[in-house]
N, C-alpha and C positions, 0 to 999 in steps of 0.2 A: 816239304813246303814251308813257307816262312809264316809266322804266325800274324796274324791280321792287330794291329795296335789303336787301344784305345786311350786318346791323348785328354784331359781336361786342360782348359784354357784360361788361365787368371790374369785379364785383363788391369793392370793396376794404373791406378792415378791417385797419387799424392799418398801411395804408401797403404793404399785400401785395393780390395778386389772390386770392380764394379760391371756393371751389363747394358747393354744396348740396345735399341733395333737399328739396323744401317749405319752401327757406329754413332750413334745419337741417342740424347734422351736417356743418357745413365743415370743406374741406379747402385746404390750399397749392395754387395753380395760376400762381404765379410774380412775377416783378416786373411791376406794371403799363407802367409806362415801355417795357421791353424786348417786350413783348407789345404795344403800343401799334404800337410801331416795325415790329412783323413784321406783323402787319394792314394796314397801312397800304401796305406794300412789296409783298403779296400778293393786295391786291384787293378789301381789304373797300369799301364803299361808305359807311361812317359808324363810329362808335365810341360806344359808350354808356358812361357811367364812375357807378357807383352807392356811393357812399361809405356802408354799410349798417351800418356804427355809429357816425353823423355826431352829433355834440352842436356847441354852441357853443365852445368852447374847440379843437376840430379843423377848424373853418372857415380857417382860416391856412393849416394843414398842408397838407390838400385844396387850397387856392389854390397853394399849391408846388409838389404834384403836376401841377396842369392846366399850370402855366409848364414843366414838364422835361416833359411831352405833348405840349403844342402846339409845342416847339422839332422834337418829333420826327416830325410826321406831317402829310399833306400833302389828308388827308383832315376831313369835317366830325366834330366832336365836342361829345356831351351830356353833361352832369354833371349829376347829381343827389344827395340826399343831406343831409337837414336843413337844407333851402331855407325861410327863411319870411318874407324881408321883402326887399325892392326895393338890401339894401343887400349882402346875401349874393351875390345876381344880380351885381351893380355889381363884384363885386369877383372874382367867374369871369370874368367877361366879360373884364375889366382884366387877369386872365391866360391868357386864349387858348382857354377855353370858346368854343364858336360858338351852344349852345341849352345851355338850364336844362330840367331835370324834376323839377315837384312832383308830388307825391301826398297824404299825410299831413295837407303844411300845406293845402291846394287843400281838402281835406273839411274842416278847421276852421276855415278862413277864404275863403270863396269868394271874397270881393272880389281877393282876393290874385291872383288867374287877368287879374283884369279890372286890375289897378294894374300888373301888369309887361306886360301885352299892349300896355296905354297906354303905357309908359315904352320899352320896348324892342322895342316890334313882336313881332306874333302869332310871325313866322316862326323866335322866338330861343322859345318857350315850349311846353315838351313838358309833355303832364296823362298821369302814370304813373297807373294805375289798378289794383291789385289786384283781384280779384274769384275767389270760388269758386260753385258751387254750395249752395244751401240748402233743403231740402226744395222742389225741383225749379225754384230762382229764384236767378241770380244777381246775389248780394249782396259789394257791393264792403267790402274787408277794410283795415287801418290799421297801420302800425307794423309792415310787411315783415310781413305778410300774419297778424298776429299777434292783432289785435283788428277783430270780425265789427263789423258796426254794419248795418243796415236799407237802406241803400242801394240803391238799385235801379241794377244797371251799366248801361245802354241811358238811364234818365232822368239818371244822372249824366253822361250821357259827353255827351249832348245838352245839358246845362245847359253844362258846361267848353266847349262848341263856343261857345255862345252867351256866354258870357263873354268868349275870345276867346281859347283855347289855337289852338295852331298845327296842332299834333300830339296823336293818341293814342297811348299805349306801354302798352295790356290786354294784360296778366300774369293766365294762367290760375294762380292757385294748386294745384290740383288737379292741372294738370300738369307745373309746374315742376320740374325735372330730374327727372322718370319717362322722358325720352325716350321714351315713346309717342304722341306727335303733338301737334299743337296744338291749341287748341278751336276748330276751325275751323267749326262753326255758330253758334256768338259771335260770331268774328270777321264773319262773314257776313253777318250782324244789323246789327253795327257800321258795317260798311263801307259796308250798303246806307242805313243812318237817318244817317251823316254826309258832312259832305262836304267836310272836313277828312282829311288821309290817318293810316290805324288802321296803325301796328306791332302784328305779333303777337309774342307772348314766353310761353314756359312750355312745354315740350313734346319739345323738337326732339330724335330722335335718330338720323334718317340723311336722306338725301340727297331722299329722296320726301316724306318732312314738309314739308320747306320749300316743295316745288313742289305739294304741296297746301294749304298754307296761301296760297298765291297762285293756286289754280286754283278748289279749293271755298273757302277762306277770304278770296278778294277782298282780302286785305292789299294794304297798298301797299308794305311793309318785312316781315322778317322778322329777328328776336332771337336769339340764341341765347349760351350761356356755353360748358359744361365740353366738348361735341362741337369745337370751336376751340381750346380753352385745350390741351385734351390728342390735342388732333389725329387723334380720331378722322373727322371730316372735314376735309378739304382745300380752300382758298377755290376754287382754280381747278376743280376736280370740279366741286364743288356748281355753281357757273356755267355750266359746261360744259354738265354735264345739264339746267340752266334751260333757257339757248340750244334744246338739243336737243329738250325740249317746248314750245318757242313760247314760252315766257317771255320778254319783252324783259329783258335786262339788261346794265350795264356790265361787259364783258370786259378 
């Protein structure tokens, strides 16, 4: 059985880590680099890095960042973050990215899923997916959960499989730093109609979330930001307590 993965999330704007609730209302939660390094040494299983006020002109910057990252950790890591054409990838990759995740560009240009799958193998291409509830249907959101659009999450997430994403990473907007749990009957949904592996993201705020999002929510990874960054939970607990409910995971 494949071991259950625990991802921390360093959310960066302007070169800092920072936290939210609903994507709003950030705060400091340190240098990424240096948080990178402690994850890494502590047990995470992957690192996710979301460059969340990414334009064209900070695509360099962010390429800097992932080169002082990957000098420091010994673990897999994703970057994402105003990804939109095969040349942005090329040049993460070129500095010590190991997977890309779009979102944004992925709903306004599908092929895009299917041209870097081609170029760079499924296993390097994570499809982010925003989604909240809307009059009882969730509907996948745009621009860091900011712009709703029609989308149906379960036929979207099905089409990026068949395009040729590697990875899901469904972000419940709804539950994004409420730390009251994941949306683990989405996830559920998710995990049962793909067969590609679903990260869950949006939720987490103790130690039982997680091992419900891998027990009721069939994740194959679980996300999380400000509960690590401000260390209200601990890498080694949280695993521990996996282990101790039958969770496989890396110790």
């Amino acid at each position: 059985m494949l071991t259950k993965r625990i991802i921390p999330c360093l959310d960066i704007k302007n070169g800092r880590t920072v936290k939210g609730v609903n994507f709003v209302d950030l705060r400091d939660a340190g240098d990424p680099v240096e948080l990178a390094e402690i994850y890494s040494r502590t047990g995470a299983d992957e690192l996710v890095f979301l460059d969340i006020s990414a334009t064209e002109e900070k695509r360099k910057t962010l390429a800097e960042l992932v080169r002082k990252v990957a000098a420091k950790v010994n673990i897999p890591f994703t970057v994402g973050g105003g990804i939109s054409s095969v040349e942005d990838v090329d040049i993460l990759l070129q500095n010590g990215a190991d997977k890309v995740a779009i979102n944004s560009s992925a709903v306004k240009n599908p092929q895009l899923i299917n041209d870097l799958s081609a170029k760079f193998g499924k296993q390097c291409i994570v499809v982010a997916i925003d989604a909240r509830k809307v009059n009882n249907e969730w509907k996948v959101h745009l621009i860091g959960g900011k712009v709703p659009t029609e989308i149906n999450l379960f036929k979207w997430a099905k089409e990026v499989e068949a395009r040729g994403a590697g990875e899901i990473l469904f972000t419940s907007m709804d539950h994004d730093g409420t730390k009251a749990g994941f949306a683990n009957e989405a996830l559920a949904q998710l995990s049962q109609e793909l067969t590609i592996p679903v990260i869950a993201s949006g939720g987490a705020g103790n130690i039982e979330h997680f091992c419900e999002a891998f027990s009721e929510g069939k994740a194959d990874a679980a996300l999380a930001a400000s509960v690590f960054h401000f260390k209200e939970i601990e890498m080694k607990d949280l695993k521990q307590e996996m282990k101790n409910k039958g969770i496989e995971v890396r110790l």
